[in-house]
SELUMDREN-116944 format. One record per residue: residue in three letters; x, y, z of N, C-alpha, C in turn. Coordinates in steps of 0.2 Angstrom, whole numbers, padded with zeros to 4 digits, always signed. Example, Ala and Ser with C-alpha at 12.3 -4.5 7.8 and 13.67 -1.06 7.14 Angstrom:
BEGIN
ALA+0066-0028+0039+0062-0022+0039+0066-0016+0039/SER+0064-0011+0035+0068-0005+0036+0064+0000+0039/
END
This chain:
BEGIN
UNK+0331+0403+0595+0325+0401+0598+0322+0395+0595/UNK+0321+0392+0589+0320+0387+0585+0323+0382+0587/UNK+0332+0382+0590+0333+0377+0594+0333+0375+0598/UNK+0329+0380+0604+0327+0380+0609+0321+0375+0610/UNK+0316+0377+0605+0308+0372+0603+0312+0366+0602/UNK+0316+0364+0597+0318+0358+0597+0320+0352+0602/UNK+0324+0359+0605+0325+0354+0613+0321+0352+0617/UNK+0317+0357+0618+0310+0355+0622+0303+0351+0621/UNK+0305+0352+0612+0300+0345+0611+0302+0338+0610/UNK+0311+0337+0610+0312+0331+0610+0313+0332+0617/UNK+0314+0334+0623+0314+0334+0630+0307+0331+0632/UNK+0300+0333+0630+0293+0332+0631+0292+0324+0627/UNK+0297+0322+0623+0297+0314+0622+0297+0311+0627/UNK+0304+0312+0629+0307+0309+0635+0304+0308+0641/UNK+0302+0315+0642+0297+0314+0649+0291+0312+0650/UNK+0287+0312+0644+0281+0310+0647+0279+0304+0643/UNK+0284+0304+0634+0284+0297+0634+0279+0296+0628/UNK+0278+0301+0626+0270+0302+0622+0272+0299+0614/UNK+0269+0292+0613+0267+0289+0608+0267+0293+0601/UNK+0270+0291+0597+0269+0291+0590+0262+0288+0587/UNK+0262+0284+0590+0255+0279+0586+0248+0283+0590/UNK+0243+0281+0590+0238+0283+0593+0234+0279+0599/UNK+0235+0283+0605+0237+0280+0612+0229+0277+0613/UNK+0226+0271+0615+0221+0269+0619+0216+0273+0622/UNK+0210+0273+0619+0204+0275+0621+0204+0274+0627/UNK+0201+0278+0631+0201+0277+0640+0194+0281+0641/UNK+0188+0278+0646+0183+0282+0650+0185+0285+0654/UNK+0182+0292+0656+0183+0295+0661+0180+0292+0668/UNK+0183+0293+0674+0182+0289+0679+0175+0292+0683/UNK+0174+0290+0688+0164+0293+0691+0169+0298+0693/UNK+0165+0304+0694+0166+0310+0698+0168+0314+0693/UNK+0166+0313+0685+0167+0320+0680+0163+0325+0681/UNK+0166+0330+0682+0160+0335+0681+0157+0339+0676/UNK+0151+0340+0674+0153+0343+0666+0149+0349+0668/UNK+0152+0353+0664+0150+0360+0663+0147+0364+0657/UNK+0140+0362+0655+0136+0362+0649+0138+0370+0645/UNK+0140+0369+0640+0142+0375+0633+0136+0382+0635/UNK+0129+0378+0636+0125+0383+0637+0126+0388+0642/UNK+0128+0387+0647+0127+0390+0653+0129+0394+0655/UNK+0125+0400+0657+0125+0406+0655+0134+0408+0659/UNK+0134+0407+0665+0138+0404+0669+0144+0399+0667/UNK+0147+0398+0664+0152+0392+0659+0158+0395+0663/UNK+0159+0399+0664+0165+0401+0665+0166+0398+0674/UNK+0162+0402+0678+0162+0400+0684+0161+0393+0685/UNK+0158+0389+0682+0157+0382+0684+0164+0382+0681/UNK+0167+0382+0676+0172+0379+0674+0177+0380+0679/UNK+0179+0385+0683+0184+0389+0687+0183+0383+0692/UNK+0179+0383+0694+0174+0377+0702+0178+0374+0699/UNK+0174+0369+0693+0178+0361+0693+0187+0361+0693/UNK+0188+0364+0690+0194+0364+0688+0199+0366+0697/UNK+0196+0368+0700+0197+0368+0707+0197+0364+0711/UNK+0193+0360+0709+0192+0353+0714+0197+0346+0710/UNK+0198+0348+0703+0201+0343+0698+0209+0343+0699/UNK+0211+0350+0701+0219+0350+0702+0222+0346+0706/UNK+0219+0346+0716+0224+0340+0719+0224+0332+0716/UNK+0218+0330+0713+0215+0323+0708+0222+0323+0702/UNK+0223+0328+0699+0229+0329+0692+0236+0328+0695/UNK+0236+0332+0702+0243+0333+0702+0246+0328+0706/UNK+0241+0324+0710+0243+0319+0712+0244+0313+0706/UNK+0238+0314+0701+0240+0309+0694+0233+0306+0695/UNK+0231+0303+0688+0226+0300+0687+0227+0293+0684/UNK+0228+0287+0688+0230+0281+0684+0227+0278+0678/UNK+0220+0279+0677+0216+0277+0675+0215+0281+0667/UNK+0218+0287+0667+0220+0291+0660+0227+0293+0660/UNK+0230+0286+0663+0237+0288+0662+0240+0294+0663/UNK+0239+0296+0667+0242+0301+0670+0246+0301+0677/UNK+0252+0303+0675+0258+0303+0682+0257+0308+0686/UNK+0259+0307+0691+0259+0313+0698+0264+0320+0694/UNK+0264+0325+0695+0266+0331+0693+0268+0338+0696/UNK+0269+0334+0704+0272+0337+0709+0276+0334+0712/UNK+0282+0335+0711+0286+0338+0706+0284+0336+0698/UNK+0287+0339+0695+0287+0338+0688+0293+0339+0686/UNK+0295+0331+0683+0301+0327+0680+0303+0332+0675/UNK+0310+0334+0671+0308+0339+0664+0316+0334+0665/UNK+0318+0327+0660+0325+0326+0661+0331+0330+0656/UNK+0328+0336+0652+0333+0342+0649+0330+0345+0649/UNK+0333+0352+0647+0330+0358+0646+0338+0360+0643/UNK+0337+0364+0637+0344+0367+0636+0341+0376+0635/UNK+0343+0380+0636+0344+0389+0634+0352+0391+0633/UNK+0351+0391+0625+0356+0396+0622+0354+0402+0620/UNK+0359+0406+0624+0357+0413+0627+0362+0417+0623/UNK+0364+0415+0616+0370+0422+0611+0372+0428+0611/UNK+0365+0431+0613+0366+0439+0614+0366+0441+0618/UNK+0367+0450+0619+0362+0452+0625+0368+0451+0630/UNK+0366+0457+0636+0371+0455+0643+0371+0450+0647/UNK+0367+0445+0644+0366+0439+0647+0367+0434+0640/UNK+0373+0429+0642+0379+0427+0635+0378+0422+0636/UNK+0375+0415+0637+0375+0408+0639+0373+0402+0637/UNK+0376+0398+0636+0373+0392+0636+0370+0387+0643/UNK+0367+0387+0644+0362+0383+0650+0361+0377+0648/UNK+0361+0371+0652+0359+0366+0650+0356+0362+0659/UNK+0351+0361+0659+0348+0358+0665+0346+0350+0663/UNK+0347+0346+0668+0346+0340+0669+0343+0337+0675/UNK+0339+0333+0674+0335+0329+0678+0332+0335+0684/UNK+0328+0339+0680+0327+0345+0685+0317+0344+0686/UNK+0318+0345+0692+0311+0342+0694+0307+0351+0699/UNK+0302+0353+0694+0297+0359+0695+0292+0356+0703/UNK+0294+0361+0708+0287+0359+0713+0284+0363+0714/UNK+0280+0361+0718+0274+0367+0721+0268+0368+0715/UNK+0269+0364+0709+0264+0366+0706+0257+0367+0708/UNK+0255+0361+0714+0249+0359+0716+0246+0365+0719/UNK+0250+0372+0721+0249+0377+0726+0246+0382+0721/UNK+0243+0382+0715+0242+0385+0708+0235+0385+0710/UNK+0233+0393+0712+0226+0396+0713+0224+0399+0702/UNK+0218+0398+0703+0213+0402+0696+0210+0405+0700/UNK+0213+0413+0698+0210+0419+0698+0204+0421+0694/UNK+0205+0420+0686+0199+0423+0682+0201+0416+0677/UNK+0197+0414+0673+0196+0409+0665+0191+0413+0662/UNK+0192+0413+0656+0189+0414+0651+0189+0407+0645/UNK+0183+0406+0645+0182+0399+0641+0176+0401+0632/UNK+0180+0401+0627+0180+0402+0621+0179+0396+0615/UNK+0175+0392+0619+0172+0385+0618+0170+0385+0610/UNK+0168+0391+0604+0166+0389+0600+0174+0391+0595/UNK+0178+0396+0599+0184+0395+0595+0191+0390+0597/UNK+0189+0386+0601+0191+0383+0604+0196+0384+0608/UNK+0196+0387+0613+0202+0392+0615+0201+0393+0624/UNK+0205+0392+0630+0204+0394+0635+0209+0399+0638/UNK+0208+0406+0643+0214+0409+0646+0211+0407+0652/UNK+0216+0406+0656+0218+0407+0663+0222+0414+0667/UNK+0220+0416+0671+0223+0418+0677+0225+0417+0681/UNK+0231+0415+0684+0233+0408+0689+0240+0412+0693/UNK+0238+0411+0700+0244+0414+0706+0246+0406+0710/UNK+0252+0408+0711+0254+0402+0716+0255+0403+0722/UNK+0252+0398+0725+0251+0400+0734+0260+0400+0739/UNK+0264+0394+0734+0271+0393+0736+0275+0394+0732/UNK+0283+0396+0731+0287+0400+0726+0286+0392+0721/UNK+0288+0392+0714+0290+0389+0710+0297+0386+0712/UNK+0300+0380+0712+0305+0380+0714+0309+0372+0709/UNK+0313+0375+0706+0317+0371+0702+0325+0368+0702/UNK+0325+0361+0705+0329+0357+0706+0333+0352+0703/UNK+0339+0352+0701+0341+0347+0697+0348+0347+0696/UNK+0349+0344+0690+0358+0347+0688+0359+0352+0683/UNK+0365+0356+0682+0365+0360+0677+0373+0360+0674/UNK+0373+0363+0669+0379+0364+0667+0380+0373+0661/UNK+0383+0376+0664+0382+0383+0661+0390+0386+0657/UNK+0390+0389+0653+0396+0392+0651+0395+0399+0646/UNK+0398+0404+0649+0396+0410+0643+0399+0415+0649/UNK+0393+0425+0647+0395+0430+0653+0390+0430+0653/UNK+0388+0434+0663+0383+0436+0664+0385+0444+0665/UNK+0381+0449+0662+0382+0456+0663+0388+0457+0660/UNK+0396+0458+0663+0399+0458+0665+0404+0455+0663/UNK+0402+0448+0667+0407+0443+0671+0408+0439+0667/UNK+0413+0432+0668+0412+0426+0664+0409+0420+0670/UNK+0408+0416+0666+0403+0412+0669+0406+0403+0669/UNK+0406+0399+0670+0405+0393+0671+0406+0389+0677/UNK+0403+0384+0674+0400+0376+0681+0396+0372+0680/UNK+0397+0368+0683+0394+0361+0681+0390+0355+0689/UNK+0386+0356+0691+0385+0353+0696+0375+0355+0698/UNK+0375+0355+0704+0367+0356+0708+0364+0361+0708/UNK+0359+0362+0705+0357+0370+0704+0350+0371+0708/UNK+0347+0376+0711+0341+0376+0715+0341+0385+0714/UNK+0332+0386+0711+0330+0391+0707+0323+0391+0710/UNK+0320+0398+0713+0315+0398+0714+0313+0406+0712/UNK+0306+0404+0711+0302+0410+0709+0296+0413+0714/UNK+0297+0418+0717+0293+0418+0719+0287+0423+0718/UNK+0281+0424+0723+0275+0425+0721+0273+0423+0712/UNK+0274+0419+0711+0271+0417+0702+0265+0419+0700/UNK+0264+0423+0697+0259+0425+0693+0259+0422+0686/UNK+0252+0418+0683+0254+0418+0675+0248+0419+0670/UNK+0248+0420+0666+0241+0421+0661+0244+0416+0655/UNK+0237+0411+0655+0239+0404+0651+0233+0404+0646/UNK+0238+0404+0639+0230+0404+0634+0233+0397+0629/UNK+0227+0392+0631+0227+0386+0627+0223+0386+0622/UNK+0226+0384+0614+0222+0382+0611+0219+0376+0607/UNK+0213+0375+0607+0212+0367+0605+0210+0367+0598/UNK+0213+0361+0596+0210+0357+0588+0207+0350+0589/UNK+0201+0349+0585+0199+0344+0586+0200+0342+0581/UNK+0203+0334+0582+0206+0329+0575+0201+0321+0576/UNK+0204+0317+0571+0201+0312+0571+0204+0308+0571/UNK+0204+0303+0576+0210+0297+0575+0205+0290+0577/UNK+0207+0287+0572+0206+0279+0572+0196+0278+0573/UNK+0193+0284+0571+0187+0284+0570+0183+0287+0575/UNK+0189+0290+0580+0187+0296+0587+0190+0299+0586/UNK+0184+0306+0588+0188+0314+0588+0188+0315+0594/UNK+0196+0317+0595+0199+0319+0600+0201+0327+0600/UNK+0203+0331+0606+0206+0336+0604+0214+0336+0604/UNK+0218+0339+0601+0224+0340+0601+0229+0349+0604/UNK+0230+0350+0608+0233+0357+0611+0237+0360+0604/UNK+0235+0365+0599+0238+0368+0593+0245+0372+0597/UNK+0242+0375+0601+0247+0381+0606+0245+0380+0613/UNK+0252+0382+0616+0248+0385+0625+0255+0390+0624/UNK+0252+0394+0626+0259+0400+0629+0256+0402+0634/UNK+0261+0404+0637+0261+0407+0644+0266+0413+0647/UNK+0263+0416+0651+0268+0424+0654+0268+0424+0658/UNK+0273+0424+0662+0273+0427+0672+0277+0433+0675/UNK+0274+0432+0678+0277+0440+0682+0281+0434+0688/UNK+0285+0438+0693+0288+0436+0697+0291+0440+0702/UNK+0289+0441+0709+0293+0444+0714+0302+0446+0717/UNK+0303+0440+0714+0309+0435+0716+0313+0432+0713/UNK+0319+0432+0711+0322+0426+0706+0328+0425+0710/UNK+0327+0417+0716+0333+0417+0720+0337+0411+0714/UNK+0344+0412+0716+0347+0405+0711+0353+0404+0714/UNK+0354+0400+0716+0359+0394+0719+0363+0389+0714/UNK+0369+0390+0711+0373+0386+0708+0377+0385+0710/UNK+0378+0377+0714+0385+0375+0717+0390+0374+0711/UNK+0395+0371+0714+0403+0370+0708+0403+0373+0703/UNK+0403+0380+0704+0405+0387+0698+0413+0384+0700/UNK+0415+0387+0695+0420+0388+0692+0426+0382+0696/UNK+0423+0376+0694+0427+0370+0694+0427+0371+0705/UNK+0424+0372+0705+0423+0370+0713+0426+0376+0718/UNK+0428+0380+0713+0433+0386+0717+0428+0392+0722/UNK+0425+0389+0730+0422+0393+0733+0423+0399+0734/UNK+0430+0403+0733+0428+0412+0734+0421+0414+0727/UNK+0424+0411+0721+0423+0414+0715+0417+0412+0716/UNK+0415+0406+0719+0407+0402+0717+0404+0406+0721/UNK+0405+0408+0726+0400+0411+0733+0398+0418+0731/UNK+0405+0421+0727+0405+0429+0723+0397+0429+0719/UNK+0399+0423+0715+0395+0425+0707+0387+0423+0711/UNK+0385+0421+0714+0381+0419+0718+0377+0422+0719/UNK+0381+0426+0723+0378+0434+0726+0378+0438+0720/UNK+0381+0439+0716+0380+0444+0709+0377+0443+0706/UNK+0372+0436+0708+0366+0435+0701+0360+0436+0704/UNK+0362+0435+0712+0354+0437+0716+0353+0443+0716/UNK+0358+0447+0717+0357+0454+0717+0356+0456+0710/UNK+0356+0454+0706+0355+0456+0697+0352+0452+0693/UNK+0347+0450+0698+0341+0445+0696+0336+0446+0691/UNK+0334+0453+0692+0330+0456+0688+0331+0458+0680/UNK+0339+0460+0678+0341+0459+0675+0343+0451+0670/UNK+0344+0448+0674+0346+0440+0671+0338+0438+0669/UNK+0334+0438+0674+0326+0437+0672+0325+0439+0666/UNK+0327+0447+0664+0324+0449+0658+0328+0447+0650/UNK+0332+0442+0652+0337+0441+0646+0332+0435+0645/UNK+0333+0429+0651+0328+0424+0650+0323+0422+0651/UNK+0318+0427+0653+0312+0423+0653+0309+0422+0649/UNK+0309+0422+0642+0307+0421+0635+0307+0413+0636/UNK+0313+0410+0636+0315+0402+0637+0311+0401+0643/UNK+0314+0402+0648+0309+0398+0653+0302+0400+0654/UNK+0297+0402+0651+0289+0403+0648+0288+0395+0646/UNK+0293+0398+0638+0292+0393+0633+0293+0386+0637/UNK+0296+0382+0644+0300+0378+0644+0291+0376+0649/UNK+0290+0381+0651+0285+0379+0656+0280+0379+0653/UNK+0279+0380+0648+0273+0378+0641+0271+0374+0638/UNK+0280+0373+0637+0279+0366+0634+0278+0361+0639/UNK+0281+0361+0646+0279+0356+0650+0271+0356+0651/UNK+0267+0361+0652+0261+0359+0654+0258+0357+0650/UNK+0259+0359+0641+0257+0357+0636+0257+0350+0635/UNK+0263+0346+0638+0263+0340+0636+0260+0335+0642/UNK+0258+0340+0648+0254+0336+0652+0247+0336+0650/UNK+0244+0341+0647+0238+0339+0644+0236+0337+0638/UNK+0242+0338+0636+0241+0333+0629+0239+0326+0630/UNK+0243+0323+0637+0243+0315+0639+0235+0315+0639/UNK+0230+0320+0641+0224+0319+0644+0219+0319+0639/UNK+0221+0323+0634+0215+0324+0627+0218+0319+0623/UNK+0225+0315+0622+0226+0312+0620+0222+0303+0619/UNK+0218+0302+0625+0218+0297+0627+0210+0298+0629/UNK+0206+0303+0630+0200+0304+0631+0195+0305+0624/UNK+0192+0304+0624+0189+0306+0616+0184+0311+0616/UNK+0183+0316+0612+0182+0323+0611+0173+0322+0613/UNK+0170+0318+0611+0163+0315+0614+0161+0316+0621/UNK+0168+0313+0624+0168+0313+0635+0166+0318+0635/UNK+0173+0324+0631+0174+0330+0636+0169+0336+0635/UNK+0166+0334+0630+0159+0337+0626+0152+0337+0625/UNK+0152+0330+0628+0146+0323+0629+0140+0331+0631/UNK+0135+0331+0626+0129+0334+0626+0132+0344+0627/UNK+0138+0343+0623+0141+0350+0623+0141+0355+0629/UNK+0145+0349+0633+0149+0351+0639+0157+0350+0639/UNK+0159+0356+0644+0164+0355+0647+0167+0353+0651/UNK+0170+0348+0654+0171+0344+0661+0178+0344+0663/UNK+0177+0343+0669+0185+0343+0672+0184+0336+0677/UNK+0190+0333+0681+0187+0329+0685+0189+0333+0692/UNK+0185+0328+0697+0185+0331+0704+0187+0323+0706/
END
């Protein structure tokens, strides 16, 4: 598991790019909206903003550095998978997350004095993951290998997301920094499509294909541990780009909460 985080944190280098030194203060743009600490109501106003803020994010924000994230670029992810009836090492590449933008908030719960928020979030379209892979190990069973195009989706996505924040002090502004985000899902669905199994060989490839859709529940239960962690760290480090770069005063200014719209 610890080589796992390893992967995923020098993966979150790569992709989003995030600076060692301390990145450039930046204003947030007109149409912040703030959500005052006091308000008896904090949660709902935050649920509203945060609502109107999602198509604005996930389209990107140039202006706090922020890229579009629909799709969302991940260019590795590795799961070493050792035990367990599911035996594999997984390696994906250049795999791009879509349908984010389709993320409905069911319930938030906002924890302002401990710095802390959860989410309850469903997705209106399946989650769906495309890129390259390269796998070798057994599933259940069988043995396993290939190396080529993989296409993975999940459908109805349910997740409960609890963020938590530190506020630090760089270069003379307190910013916040993401301590933790973990996250959990539920899933209706687990379709997975891997071409060029076993060196291109289609009886065997078309076989194992259908053995992993039909025993999806199964394979699901071996790795949904990594892929949590992998989708946590991805979001983790899109909001980091955002607190990184805003200063703890904006998102606070008269001890409010703001999102933009």
């Amino acid at each position: 598991m610890m080589a796992n985080i390893v992967k995923i944190a020098c993966c979150l280098v790569c992709v989003f790019g995030i600076a060692l030194a301390a990145p450039a203060t930046v204003k947030l743009p007109k149409g912040f909206v703030q959500c005052k600490k006091s308000d008896p109501k904090l949660n709902e106003c935050i649920k509203s903003s945060l609502k109107n803020a999602i198509p604005h994010l996930v389209k990107g924000v140039p202006s706090l550095g922020l890229y579009p994230i629909d799709p969302l670029r991940i260019t590795q992810l590795g799961i070493d998978q050792g035990t367990g009836p599911v035996s594999i090492k997984l390696n994906f590449r250049d795999l791009d997350i879509s349908n984010i933008g389709t993320v409905k908030i069911n319930e938030i719960l906002a924890d302002l004095d401990n710095n802390n928020i959860t989410l309850d979030v469903h997705f209106e379209k399946p989650i769906m993951l495309d890129g390259n892979y390269d796998i070798k190990g057994k599933v259940i069973i069988l043995p396993i290998t290939g190396d080529g195009l993989c296409k993975i989706s999940l459908d109805n996505l349910k997740a409960k997301i609890n963020v938590y924040l530190k506020p630090v002090v760089r270069n003379g502004n307190t910013y916040v920094d993401i301590s933790d985000l973990k996250l959990k899902f539920t899933t209706t669905q687990l379709h997975l499509k891997l071409d060029n199994l076993f060196k291109g060989d289609k009886a065997l490839g078309n076989n194992m294909n259908v053995f992993l859709n039909e025993n999806w529940r199964d394979i699901l239960a071996e790795l949904q541990v990594n892929l949590e962690n992998a989708l946590a760290a991805a979001l983790s480090g899109v909001a980091q780009q955002f607190f990184s770069r805003v200063p703890y005063n904006q998102v606070y200014c008269s001890r409010p909460f703001g999102f933009l719209i």
